[in-house]
N, C-alpha and C positions, 0 to 999 in steps of 0.2 A: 509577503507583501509585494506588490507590484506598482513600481512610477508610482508610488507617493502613499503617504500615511493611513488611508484607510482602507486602501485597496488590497482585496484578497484574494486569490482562485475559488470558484464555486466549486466545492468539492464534485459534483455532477457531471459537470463540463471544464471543468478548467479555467472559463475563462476570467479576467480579472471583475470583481463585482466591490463599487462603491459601497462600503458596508451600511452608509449613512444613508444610501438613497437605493434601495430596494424597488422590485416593483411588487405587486401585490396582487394575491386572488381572493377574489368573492367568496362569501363562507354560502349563499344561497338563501340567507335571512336578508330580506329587504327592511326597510324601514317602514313605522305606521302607514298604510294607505298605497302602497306601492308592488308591483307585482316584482314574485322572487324572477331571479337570472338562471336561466337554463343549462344544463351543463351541455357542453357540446366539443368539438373536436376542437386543440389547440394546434393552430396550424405551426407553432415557435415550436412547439413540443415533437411537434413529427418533423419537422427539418431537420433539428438537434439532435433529436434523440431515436428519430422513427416507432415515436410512442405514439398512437391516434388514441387513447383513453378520454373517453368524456369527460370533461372539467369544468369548474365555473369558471367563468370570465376572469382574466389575467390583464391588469392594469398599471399603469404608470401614474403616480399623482401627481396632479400639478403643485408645487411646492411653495409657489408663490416667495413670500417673504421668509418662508420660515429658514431658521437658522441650524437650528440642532437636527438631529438625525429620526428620522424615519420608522414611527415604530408602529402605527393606526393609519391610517385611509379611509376614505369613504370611496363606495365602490359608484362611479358616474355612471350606472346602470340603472338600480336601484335604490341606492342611496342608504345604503346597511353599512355599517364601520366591520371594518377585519382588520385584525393581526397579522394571516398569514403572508410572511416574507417569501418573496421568490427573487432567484437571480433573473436578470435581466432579458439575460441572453436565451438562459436555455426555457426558464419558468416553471426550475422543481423548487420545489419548498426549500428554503434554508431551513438548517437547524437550530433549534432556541437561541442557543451557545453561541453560535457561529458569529465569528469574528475577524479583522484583520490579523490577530495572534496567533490565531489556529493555523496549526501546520500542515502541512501538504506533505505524505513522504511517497515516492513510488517505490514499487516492488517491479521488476525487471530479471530476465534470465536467460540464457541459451535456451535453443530449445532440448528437449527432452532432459530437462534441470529439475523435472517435477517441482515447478513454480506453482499450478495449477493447485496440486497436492498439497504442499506448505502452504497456501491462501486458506485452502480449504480447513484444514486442520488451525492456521494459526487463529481464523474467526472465532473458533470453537475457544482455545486457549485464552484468546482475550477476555471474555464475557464469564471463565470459569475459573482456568486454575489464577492469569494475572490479575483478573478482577480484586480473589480472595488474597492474594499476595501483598495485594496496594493497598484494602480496602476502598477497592473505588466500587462505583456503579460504570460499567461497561457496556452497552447496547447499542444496537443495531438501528438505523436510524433511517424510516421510509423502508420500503421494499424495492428488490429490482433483480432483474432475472438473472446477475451474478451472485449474488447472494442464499437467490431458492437454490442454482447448480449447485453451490460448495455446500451445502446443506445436505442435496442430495447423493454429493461423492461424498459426503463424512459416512452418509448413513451405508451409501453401496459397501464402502470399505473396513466398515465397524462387524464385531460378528455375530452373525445372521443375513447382514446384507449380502451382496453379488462376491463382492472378493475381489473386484477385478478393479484395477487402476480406470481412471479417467481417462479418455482421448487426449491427444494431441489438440490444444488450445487451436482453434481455426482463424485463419486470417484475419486482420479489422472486418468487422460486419458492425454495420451502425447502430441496429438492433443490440445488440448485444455488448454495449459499451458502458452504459450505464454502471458504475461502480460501486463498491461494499461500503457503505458508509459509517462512520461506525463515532459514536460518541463517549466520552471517557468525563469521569467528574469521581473530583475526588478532594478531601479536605488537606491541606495545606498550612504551616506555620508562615503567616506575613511578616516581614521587617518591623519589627515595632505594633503591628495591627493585632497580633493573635490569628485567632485561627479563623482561616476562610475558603472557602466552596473554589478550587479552579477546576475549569474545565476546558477543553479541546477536541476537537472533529480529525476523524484520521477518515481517510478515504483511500483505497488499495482499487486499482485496474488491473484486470488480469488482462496483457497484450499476447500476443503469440509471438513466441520466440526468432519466427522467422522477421516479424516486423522491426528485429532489433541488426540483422545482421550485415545491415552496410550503410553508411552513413547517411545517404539518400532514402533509407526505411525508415531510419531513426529518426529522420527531420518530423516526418511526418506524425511520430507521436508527442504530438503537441502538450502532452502532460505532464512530460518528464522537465518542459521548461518551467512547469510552476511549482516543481517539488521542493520542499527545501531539503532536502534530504532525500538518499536514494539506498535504496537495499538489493545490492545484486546476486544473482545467484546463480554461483557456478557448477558447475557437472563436472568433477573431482578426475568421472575418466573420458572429458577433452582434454587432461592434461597428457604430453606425447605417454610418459610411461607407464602409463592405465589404459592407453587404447589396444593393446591384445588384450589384457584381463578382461576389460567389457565386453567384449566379441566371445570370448570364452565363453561368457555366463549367460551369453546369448541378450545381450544389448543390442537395440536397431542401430544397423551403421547410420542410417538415416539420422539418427540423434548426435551422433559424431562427428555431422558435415561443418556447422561452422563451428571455430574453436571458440574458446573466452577470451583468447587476444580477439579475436575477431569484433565482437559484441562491444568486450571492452574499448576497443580503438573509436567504433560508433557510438557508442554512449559520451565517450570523451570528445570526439568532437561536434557531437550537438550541441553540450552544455556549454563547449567554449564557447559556440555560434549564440547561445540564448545567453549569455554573460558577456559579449562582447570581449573576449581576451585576449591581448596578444601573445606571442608563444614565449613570453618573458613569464607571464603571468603565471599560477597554480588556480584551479577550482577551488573552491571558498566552501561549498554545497560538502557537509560530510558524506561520506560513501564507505556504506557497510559490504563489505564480499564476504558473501557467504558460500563453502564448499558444503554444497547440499549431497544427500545422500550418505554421509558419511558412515553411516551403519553397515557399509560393505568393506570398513575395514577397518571394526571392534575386533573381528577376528586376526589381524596381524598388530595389536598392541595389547598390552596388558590392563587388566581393570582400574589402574591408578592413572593409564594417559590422559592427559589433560583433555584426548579428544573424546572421552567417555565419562568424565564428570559434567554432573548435574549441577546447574548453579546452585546459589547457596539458598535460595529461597526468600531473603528477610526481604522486607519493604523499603532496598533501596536498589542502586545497581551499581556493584560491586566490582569497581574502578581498576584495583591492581589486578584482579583475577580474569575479569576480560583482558588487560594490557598482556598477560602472562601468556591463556590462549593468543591472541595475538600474533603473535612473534611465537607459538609454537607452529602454527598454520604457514607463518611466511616457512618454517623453516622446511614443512613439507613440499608447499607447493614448488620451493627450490628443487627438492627432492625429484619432483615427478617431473621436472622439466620447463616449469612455469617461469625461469629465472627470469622470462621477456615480461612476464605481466608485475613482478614485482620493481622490475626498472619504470616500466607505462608509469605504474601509480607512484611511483618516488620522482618521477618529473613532470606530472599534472597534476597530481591532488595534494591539497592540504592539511588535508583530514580525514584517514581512509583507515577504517578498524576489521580487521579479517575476524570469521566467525564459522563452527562447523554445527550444522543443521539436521535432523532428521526428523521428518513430519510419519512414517512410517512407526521406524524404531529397530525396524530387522528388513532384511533385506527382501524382496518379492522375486515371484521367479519372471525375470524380465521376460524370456521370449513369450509368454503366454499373458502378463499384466496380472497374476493372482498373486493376493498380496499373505502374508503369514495369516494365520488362522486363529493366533489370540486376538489381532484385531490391532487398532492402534496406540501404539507408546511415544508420542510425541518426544524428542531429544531436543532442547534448547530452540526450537523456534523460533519462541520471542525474544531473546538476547539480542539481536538485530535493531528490531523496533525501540526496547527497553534503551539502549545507546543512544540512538536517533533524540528521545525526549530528552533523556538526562543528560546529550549534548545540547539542547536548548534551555536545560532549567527548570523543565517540566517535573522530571523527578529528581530527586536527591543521590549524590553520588556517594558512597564509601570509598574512601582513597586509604 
């Protein structure tokens, strides 16, 4: 929610959208006697977003006296009634759902974090194995050319495809901002009411990693101020005592240039800036750090380490067992040198859950980008996100 009760991030653009007062597009059905509206270039649409797609005409209603919220138009074109919701600013379609409750979470990471890789893969998780897990209905909501990418690095990476990792995430390009939109519904026990339908809009940006790595990069990604929640992910060897083992295995040093203190310090001082904090204060916003890649070091624990169990599966999100990982992960990243980034978050954050990832599942040969040849074994993924909701309420926690 943003400055006041109905106001929400458009999942598209970010920016704050009165939920009661939408603007709206022509479906292209005119009314008796009237000629239809021709789809043509949205000129909101190529500022925003550098989309020139043919569309019908995108309007604003004039509201007059009316008092409640926004749900029909008649298009001052032709004079045909429509439904379709669009935010203001940018003029993509809101989703059915979509509301001032629906959460914003971002996903965020060093570069060469393989954030890109975890998006890609966790798409796929959500719509399959957490769908079946929740019994929700999970889907993809609109099209947009982040979306077709991780579709197509699932399929390069699955086997028969190429084998080979994705590029390096390339700098803000406007074109290519557009983000994974993704909608979640699922039945629910109410307080007294019995059982009923909720639902929520997730929307995931993939930035490139160098956009995160000094504070004056970070301002500028203006999404991460409407997140309520944020999911960072770290590269296990920027920590100092994994940086020979990486270069061993033939890791880009390139990947190694900014650390996660680095990233981390910029991420924490944006959100102070979009929170107005003074340095008395703590961040409010949960924050998930995730040490991604972690399948490069199944081989130096035994099959019981915590960092090699699989959650437990049932239909809730299983409270102590996250707390446990937890505080086994602070105990590593101690280990490898990170004792700087465990102080950061014990005097900025107020709610910050550590998490180990694998969107792979085995390890690829870095210098070349070919990944194992069964193909991929996702490792806890979505434990990250699964936190984020069931710290809002969204799902049910096992304590």
């Amino acid at each position: 929610m943003l400055n006041g009760k109905r106001l929400a991030p458009c999942p598209y653009c970010y920016e704050g959208v009165d939920t009661a007062m939408p603007a709206f597009r022509c479906t292209g059905r005119p009314a008796p006697g009237r000629n239809p509206c021709e789809k043509q270039q949205d000129d909101v649409r190529v500022k925003v977003l550098d989309d020139a797609t043919p569309v019908f005409p995108a309007f604003r209603p004039d509201r007059g006296r009316r008092i409640g919220p926004e749900v029909e138009a008649e298009c001052p074109h032709c004079f045909g009634r429509t439904g379709i919701r669009l935010c203001p600013n940018c003029h993509s379609i809101l989703p059915a759902n979509f509301t001032a409750s629906s959460p914003m979470f971002g996903l965020v990471g060093v570069r060469g974090s393989g954030k890109t890789v975890l998006l890609s893969v966790l798409s796929k998780e959500l719509t399959s194995s957490v769908a079946r897990r929740f019994g929700a209905s999970i889907d993809t909501v609109g099209s947009s050319a982040l979306l077709a990418r991780l579709d197509g690095y699932r399929k390069d990476l699955a086997p028969g495809g190429s084998g080979i990792l994705p590029p390096q995430t390339a700098a803000f390009r406007k074109a290519e901002t557009v983000p994974a939109v993704f909608e979640w519904q699922m039945t629910k026990q109410r307080w007294g009411l019995g059982a009923g339908t909720a639902s929520t809009i997730l929307s995931f940006y993939d930035t490139s990693g160098e956009d995160l790595s000094t504070l004056d990069k970070a301002r500028e990604q203006h999404y991460l101020a409407a997140t309520d929640g944020l999911i960072l992910l770290l590269d296990p060897f920027g920590l100092p005592a994994n940086r020979d083992s990486a270069l061993a295995r033939g890791v880009d040093p390139k990947n190694l240039t900014d650390t996660p203190m680095q990233v981390l310090t910029a991420v924490t001082g944006m959100l102070r800036e979009a929170d107005r904090l003074g340095p008395s204060k703590k961040i409010k916003r949960p924050l998930a750090i995730v040490l991604a890649k972690i399948d490069a070091f199944f081989s130096e624990v035994g099959p019981d380490d915590p960092i090699r169990k699989q959650p437990a599966g049932r239909p809730v999100f299983d409270e102590q067992e996250s707390l446990d990982l937890h505080h086994h992960v602070e105990a590593l990243v101690d280990r490898w040198g990170g004792d700087d980034l465990l102080r950061h978050l014990q005097h900025n954050y107020k709610n910050y859950r550590f998490f180990v990832a694998s969107a792979l599942g085995a390890e690829p040969q870095y210098a070349s980008g070919r990944v194992d040849s069964k193909g991929l074994r996702p490792h806890r993924v979505a434990e990250p996100l699964l936190w984020l909701m069931a710290d809002r309420g969204f799902l049910s926690k096992e304590k």
